[in-house]
PASEVEX-978721 format. One line per 5 residues: their letters; for each residue x, y, z of N, C-alpha, C, O. Coordinates in pm, whole numbers. Layout:
BEGIN
a	X,Y,Z,X,Y,Z,X,Y,Z,X,Y,Z  ...
//
This chain:
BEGIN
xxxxx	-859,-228,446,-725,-180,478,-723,-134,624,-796,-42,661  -631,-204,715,-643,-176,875,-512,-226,919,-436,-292,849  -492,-191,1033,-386,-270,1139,-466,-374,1178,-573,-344,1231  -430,-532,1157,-512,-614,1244,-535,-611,1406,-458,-589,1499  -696,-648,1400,-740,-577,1529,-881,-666,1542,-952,-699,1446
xxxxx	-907,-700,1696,-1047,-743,1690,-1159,-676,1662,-1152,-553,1661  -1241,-716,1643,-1344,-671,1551,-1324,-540,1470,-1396,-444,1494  -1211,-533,1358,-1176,-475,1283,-1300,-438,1161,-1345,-520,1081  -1337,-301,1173,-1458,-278,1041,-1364,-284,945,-1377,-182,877  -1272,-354,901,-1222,-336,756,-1324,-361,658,-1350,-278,571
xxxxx	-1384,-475,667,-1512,-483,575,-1630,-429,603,-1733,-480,559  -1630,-355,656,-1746,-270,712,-1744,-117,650,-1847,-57,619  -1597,-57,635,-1585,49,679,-1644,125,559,-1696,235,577  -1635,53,397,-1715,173,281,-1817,165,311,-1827,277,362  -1927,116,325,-2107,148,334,-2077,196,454,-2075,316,428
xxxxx	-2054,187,564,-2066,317,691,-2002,414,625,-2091,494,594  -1929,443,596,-1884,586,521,-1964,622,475,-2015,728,508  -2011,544,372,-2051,532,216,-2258,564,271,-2333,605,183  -2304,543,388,-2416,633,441,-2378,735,545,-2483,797,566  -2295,779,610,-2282,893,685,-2189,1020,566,-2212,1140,585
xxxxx	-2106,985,469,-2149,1087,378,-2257,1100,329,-2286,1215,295  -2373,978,301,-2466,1075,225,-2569,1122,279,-2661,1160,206  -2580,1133,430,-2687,1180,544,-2601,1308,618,-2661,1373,704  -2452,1345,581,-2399,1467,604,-2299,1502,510,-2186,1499,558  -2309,1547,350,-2280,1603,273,-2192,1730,266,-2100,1775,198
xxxxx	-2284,1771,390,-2208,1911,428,-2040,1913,512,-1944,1990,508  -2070,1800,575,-1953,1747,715,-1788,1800,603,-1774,1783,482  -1673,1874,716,-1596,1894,675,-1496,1751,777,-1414,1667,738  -1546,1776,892,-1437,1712,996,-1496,1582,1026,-1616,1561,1040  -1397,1494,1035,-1476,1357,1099,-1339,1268,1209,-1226,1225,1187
xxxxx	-1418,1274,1310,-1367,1168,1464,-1359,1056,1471,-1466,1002,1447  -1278,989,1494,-1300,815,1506,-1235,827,1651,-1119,862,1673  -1320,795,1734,-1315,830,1863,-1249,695,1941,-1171,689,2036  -1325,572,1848,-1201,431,1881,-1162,357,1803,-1207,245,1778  -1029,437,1731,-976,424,1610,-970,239,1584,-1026,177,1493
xxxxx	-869,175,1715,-887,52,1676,-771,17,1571,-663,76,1572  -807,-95,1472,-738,-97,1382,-721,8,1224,-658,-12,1121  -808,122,1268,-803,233,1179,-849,238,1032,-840,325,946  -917,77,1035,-1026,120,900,-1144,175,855,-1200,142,750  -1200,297,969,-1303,351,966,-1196,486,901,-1224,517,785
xxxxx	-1103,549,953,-1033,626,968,-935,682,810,-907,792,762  -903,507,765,-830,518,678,-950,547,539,-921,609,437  -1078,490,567,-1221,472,458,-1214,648,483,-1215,720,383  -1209,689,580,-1259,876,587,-1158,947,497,-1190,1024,406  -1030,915,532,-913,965,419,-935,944,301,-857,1005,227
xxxxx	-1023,869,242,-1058,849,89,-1139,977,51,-1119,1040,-52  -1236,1008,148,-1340,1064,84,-1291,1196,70,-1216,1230,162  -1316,1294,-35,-1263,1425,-91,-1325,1525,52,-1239,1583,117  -1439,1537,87,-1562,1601,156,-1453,1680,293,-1452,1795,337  -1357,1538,333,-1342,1583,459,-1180,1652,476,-1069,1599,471
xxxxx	-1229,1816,502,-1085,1806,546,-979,1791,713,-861,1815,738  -1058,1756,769,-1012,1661,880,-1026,1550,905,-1134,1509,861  -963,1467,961,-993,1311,958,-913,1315,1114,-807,1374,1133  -980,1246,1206,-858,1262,1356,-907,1121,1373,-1025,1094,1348  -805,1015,1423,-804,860,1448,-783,928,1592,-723,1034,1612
xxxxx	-849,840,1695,-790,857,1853,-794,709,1914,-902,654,1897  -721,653,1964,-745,512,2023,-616,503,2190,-502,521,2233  -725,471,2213,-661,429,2391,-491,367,2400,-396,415,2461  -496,268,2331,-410,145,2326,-271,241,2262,-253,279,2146  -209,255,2349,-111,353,2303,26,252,2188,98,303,2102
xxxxx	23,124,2223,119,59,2124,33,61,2009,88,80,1900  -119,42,2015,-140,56,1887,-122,197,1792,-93,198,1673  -150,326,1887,-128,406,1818,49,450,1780,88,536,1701  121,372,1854,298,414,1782,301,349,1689,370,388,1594  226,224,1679,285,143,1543,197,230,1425,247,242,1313
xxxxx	87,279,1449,33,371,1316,171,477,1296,228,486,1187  205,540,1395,291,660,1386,380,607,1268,405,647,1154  416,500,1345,547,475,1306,561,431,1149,658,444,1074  384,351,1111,412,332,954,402,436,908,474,442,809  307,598,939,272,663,843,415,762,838,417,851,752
xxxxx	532,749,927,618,832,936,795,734,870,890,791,817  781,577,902,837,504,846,831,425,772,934,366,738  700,391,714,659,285,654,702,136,719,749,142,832  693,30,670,698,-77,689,844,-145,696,865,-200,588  964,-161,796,1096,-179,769,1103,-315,799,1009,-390,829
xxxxx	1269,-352,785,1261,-522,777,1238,-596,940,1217,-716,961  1250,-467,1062,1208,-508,1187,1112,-527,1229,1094,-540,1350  1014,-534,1135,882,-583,1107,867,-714,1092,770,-780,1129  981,-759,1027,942,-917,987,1049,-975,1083,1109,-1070,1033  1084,-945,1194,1152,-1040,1312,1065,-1150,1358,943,-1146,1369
xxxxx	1159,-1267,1389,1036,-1353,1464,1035,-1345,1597,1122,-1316,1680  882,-1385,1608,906,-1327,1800,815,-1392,1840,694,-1402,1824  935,-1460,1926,894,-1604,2025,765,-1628,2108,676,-1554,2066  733,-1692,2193,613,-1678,2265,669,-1600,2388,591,-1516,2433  787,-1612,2452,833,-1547,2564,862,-1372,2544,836,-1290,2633
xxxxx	924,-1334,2400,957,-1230,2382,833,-1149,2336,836,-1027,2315  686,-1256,2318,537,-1184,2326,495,-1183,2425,421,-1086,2443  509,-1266,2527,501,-1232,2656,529,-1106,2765,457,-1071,2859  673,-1044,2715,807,-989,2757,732,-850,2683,728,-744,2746  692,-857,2590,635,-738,2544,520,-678,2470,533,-570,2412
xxxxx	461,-713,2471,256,-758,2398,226,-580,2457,179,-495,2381  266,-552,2615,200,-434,2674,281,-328,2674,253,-226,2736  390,-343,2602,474,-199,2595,418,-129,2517,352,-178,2425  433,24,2538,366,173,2507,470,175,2354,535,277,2330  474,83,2281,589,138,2214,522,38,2047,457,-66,2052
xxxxx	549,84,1968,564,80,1839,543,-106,1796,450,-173,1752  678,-134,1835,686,-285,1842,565,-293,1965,455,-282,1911  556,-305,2068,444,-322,2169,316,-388,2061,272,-501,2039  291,-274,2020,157,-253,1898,182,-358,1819,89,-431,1786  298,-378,1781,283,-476,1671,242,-646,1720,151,-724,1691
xxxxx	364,-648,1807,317,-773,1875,178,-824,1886,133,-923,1830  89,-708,2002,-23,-704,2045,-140,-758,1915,-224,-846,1928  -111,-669,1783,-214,-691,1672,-143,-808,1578,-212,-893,1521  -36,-807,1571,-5,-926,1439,66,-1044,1482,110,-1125,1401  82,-1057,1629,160,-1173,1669,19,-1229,1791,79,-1273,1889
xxxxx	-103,-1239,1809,-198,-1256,1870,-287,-1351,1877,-376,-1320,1798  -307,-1431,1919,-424,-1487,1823,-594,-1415,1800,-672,-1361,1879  -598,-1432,1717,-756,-1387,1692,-778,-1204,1719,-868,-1128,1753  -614,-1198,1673,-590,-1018,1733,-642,-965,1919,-663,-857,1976  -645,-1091,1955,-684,-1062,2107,-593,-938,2155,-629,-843,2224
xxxxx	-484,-960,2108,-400,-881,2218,-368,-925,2345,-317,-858,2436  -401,-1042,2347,-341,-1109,2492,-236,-1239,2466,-128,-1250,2524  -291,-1341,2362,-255,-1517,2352,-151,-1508,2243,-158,-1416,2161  -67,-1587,2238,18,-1578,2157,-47,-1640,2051,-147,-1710,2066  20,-1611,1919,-60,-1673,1811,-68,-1800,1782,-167,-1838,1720
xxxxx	16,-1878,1815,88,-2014,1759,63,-2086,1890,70,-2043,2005  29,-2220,1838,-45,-2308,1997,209,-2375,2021,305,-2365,1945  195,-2418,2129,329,-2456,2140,341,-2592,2074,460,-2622,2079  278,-2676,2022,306,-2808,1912,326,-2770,1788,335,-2859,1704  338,-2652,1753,364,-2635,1596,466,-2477,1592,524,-2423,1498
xxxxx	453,-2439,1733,576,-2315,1778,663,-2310,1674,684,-2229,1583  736,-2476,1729,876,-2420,1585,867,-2496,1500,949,-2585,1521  808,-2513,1406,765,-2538,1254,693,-2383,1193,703,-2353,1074  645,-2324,1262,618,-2206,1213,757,-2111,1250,750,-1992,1219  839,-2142,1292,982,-2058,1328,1037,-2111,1210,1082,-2039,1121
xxxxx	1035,-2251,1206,1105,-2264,1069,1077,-2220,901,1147,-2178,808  968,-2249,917,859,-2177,800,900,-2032,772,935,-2000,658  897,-1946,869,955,-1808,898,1064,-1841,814,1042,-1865,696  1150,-1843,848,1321,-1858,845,1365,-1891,683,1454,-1835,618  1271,-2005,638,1298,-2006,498,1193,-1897,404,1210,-1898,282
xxxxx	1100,-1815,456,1045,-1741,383,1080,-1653,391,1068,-1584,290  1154,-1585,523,1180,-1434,539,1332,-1389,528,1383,-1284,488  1388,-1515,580,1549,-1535,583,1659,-1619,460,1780,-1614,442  1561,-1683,402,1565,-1751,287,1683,-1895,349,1788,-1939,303  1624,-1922,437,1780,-2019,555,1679,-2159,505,1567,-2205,529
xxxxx	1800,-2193,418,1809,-2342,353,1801,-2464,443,1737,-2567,426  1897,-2422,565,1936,-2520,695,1757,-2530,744,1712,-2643,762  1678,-2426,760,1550,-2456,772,1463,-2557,715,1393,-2651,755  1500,-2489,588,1377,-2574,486,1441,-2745,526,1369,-2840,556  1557,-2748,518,1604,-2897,575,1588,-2977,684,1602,-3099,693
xxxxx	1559,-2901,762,1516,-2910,897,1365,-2950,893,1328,-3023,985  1260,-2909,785,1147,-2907,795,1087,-3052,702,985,-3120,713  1181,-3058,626,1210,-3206,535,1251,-3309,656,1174,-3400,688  1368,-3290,716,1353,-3394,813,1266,-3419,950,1280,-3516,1025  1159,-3295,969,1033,-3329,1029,919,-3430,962,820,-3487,1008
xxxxx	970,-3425,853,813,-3506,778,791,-3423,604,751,-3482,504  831,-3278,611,782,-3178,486,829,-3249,344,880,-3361,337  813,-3196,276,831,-3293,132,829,-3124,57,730,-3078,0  943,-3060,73,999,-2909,4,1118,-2967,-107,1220,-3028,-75  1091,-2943,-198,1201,-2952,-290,1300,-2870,-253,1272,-2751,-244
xxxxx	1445,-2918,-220,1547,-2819,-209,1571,-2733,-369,1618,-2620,-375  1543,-2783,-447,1560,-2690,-619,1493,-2576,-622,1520,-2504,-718  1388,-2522,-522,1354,-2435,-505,1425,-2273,-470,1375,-2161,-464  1537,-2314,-454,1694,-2215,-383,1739,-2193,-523,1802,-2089,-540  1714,-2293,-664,1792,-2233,-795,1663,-2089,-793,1672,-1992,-870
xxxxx	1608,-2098,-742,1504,-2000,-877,1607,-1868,-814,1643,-1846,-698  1639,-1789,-948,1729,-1668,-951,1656,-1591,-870,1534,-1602,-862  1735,-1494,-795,1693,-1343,-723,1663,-1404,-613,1618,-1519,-618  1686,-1327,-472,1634,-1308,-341,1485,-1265,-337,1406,-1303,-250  1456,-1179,-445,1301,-1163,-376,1248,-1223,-493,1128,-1195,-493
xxxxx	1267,-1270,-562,1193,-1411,-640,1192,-1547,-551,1097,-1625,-550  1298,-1565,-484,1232,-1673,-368,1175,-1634,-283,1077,-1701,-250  1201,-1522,-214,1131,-1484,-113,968,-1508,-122,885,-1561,-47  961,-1432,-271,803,-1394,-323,728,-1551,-302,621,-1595,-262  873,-1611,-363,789,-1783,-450,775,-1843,-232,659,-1852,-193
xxxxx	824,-1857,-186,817,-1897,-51,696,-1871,34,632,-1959,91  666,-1707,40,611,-1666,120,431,-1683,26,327,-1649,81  436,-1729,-87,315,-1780,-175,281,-1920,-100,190,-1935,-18  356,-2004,-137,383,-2122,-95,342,-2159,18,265,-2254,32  398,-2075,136,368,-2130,301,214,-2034,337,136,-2081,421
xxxxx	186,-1922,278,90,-1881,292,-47,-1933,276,-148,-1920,346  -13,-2019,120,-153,-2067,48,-168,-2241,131,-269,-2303,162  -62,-2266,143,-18,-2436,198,-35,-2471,328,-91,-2578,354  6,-2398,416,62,-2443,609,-6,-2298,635,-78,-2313,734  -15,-2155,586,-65,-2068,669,33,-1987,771,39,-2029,887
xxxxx	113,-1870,733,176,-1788,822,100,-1686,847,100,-1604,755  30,-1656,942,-68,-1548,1002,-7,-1426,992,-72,-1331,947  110,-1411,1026,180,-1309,1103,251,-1228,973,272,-1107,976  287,-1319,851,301,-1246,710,180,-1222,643,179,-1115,583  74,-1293,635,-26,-1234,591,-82,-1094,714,-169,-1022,666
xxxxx	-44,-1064,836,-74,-928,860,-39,-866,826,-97,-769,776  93,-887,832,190,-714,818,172,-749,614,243,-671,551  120,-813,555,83,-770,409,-8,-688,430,22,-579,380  -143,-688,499,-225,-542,556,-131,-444,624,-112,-371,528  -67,-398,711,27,-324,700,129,-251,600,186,-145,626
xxxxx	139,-311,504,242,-323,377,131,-206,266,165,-121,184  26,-243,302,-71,-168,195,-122,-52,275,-180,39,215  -107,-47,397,-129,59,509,-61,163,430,-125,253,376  87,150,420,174,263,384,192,309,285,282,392,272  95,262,161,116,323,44,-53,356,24,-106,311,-78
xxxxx	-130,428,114,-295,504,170,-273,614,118,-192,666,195  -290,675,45,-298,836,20,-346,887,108,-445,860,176  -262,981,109,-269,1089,257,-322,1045,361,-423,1092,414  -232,913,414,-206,916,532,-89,1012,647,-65,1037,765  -55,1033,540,68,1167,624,-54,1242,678,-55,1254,800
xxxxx	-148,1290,619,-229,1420,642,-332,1389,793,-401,1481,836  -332,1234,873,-448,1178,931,-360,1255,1055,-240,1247,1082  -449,1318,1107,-427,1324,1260,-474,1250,1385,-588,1208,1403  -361,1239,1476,-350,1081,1553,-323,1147,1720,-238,1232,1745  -406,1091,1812,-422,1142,1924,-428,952,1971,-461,845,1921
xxxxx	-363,1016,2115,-402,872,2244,-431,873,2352,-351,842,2440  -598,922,2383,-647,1001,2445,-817,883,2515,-892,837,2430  -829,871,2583,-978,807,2658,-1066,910,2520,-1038,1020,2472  -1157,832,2495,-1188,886,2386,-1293,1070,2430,-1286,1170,2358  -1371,1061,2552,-1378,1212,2666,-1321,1295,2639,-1363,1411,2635
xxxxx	-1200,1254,2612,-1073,1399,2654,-1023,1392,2535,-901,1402,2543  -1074,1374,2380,-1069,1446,2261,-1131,1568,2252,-1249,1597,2265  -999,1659,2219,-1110,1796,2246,-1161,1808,2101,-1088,1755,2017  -1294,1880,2049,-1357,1884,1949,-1365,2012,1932,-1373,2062,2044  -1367,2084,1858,-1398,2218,1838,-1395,2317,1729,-1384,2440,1723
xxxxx	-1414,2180,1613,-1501,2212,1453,-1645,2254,1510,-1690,2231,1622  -1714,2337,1381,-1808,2378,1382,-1942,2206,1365,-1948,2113,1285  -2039,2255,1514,-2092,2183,1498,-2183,2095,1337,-2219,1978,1324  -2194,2204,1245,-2304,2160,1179,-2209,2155,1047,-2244,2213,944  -2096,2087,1057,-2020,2056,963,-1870,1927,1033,-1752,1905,1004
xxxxx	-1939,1891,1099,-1856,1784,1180,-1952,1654,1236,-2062,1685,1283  -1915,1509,1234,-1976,1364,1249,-1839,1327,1336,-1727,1375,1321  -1884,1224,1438,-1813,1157,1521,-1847,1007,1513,-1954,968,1560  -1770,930,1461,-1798,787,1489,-1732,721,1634,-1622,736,1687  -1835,655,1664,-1765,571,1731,-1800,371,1732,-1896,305,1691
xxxxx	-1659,329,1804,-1683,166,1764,-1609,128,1860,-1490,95,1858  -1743,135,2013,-1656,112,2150,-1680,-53,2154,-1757,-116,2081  -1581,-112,2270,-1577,-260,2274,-1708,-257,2315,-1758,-172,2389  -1791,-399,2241,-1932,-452,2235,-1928,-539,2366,-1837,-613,2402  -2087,-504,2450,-2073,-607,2569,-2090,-733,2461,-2132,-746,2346
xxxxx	-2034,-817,2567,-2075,-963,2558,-1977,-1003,2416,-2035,-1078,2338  -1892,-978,2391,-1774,-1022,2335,-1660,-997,2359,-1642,-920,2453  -1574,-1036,2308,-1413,-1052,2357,-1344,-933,2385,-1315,-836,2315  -1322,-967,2526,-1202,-821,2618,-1098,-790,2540,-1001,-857,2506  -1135,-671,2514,-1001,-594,2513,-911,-579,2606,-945,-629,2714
xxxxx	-748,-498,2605,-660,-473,2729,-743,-399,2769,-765,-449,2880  -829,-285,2758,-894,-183,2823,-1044,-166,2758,-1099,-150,2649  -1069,-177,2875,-1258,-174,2883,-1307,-34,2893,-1220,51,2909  -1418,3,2889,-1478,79,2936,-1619,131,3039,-1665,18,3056  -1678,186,3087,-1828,190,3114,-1922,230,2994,-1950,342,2951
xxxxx	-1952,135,2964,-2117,151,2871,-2190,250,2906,-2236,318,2814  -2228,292,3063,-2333,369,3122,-2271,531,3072,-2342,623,3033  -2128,533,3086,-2082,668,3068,-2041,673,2978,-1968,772,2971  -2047,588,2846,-1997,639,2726,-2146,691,2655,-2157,792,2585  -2275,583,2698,-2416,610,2686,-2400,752,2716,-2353,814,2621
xxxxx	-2427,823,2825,-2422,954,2892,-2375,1022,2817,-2447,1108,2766  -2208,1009,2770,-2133,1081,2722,-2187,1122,2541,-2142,1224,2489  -2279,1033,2464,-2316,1038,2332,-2441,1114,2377,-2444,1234,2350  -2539,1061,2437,-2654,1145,2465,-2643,1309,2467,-2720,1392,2419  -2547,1323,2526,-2529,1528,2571,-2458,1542,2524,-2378,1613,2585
xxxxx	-2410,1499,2381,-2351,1594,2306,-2392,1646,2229,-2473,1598,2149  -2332,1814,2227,-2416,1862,2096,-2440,1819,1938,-2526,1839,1852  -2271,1722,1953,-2242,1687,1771,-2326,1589,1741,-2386,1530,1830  -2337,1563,1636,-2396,1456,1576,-2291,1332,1590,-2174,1347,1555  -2352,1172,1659,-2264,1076,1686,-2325,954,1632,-2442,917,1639
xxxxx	-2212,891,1569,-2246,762,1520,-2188,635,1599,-2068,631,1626  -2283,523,1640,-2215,447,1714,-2202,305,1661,-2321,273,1660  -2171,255,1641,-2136,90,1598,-2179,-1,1691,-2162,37,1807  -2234,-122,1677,-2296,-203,1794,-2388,-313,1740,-2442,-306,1630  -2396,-375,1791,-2508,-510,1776,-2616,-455,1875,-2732,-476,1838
xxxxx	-2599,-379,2011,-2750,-329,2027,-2695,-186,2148,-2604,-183,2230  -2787,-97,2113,-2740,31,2170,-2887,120,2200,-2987,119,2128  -2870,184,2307,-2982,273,2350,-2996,360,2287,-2988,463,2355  -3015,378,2185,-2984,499,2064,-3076,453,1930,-3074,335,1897  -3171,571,1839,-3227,510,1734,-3132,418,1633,-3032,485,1608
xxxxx	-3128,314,1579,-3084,297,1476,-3106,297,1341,-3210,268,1282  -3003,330,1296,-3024,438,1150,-3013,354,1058,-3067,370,948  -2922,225,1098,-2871,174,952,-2813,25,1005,-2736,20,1101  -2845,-61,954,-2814,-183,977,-2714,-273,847,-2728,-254,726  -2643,-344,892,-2549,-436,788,-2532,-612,817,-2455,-661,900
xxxxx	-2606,-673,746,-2569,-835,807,-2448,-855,732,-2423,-818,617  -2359,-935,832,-2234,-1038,786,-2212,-1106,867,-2299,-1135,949  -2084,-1159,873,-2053,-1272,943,-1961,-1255,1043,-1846,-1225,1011  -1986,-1266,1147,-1874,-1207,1268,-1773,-1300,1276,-1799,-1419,1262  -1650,-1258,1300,-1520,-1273,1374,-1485,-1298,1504,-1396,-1364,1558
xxxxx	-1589,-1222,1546,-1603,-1243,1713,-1685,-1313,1785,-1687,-1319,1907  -1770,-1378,1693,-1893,-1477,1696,-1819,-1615,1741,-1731,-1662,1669  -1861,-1681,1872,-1837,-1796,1924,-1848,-1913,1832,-1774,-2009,1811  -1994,-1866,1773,-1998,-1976,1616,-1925,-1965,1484,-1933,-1875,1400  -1893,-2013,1484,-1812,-2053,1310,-1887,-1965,1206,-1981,-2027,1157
xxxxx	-1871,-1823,1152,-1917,-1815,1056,-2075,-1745,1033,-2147,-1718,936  -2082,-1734,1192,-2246,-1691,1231,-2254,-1593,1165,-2159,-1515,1162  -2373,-1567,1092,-2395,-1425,1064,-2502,-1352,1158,-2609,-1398,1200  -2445,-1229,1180,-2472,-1120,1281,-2519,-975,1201,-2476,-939,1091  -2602,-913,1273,-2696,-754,1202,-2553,-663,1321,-2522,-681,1438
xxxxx	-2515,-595,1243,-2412,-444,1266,-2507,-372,1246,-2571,-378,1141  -2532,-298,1335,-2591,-185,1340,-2540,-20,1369,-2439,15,1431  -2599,30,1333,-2576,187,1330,-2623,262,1425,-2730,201,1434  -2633,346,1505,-2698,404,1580,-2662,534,1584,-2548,559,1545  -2761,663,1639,-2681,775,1626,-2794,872,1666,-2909,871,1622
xxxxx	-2750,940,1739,-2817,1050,1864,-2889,1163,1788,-2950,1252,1847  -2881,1156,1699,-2955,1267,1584,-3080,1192,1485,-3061,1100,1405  -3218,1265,1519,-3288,1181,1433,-3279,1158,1268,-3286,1262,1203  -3267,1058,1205,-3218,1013,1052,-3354,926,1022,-3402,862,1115  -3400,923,929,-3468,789,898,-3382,684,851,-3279,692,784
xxxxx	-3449,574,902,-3372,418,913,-3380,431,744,-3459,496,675  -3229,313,689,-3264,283,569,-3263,117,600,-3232,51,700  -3312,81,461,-3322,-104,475,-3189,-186,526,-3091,-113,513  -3171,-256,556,-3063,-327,590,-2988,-390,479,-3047,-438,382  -2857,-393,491,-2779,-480,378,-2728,-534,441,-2684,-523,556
xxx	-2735,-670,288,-2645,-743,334,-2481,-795,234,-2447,-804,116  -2430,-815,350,-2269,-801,280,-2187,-896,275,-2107,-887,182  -2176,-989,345,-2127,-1108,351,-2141,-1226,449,-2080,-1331,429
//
């Protein structure tokens, strides 16, 4: 459960929980210092242990569009379609929609490329239109491209019985990216106590901390060298610096880090140039732990 996002721990995020509760038992407060798509954050809100949970992430559209589900939930200006120019026009605004664009209209959640190559642009506009808009003139439109859609599909009774039967259909068949995100979004807003997550948009430095050390964990899951740019980078050397001298106990996420590692996870990266490669996630963390064995997860 996350906002789509590159290298999103959604499948990551219970066994990292699921060993930093059981190596700090005691921990009341817990940091996600680069919230990201917020499934480290949203996995911490599960657990009973903590009664703080603080998400902080740079990318300020990403953090309005959290605001905005945990304060509006998911509305129908969510499911607008939006062109390659009007992702262009707005991918970097500080704003709610900004965020959305950036993570669910992207390709590969870059946050930069539009999702849709321009030879199939508008066939996926049309696709849209009869799944979200229920616009018949579409589906006709997509029949006289080549599609083979039964128009009898318009008897089945109710608006959101076609809707439902449509958005099955183009999902499992042709592939709409951009409805299968905001369906992760859709399940975003019904998280128990997400009202309760506190949300900062802050260089992750200038989170001020000031739980008691020996009942507080800080994760972090800064962009990995040698894979895909984010809008905003950072220095490695001074985020290194910055984990070393702290007093708290810090957890870091990484494929390789100057730091013991505590805990390792093989799967299959997303961000991997190869198809499917499987890659060791590792754990790392400025406090000595003994290593446990590595799993593997997918």
């Amino acid at each position: 459960m996350a906002i789509p996002y590159m290298g999103s721990k959604r499948k990551l995020a219970k066994p990292i929980l699921d060993y930093i509760c059981a190596q700090n038992p005691n921990a009341k407060y817990f940091y996600d210092l680069f919230g990201g798509g917020g499934a480290i954050s949203f996995e911490a809100l599960k657990r009973k242990q903590f009664e703080k949970v603080q998400y902080n992430e740079l990318n300020t559209g990403v953090v309005e569009l959290l605001k905005k589900i945990r304060n509006d939930g998911v509305t129908p200006d969510f499911y607008k379609w939006v062109s390659r120019d009007e992702f262009n026009a707005h991918k970097k605004d500080p704003t709610w929609y900004g965020g959305l664009l950036a993570t669910c209209w992207s390709f590969g959640n870059n946050q930069k490329d539009y999702l849709y190559g321009k030879e199939i642009e508008y066939k996926k506009l049309l696709y849209h239109n009869v799944c979200v808009n229920l616009c018949i003139d579409s589906l006709r439109e997509l029949n006289n491209l080549g599609s083979n859609i039964p128009i009898k599909v318009f008897e089945v009774k109710g608006i959101q019985e076609r809707r439902l039967f449509f958005r099955k259909f183009f999902n499992k068949i042709l592939g709409l990216e951009q409805l299968q995100h905001l369906q992760h979004l859709q399940r975003l807003q019904h998280l128990q106590h997400l009202e309760h997550l506190e949300v900062s948009n802050l260089s992750y430095e200038e989170v001020i901390i000031d739980t008691p050390i020996s009942e507080t964990v800080i994760y972090c899951d800064p962009p990995y060298k040698g894979t895909g740019k984010y809008q905003k980078d950072i220095s490695h050397n001074d985020f290194l610096e910055y984990v070393k001298s702290s007093p708290y106990k810090i957890y870091v996420s990484s494929y390789e880090f100057d730091l013991p590692c505590v805990f390792s996870m093989q799967h299959r990266s997303t961000l991997s140039a190869t198809h499917n490669n499987k890659v060791l996630e590792n754990l790392y963390c400025n406090r000595l732990e003994s290593p446990i064995k590595p799993l593997t997860l997918f």
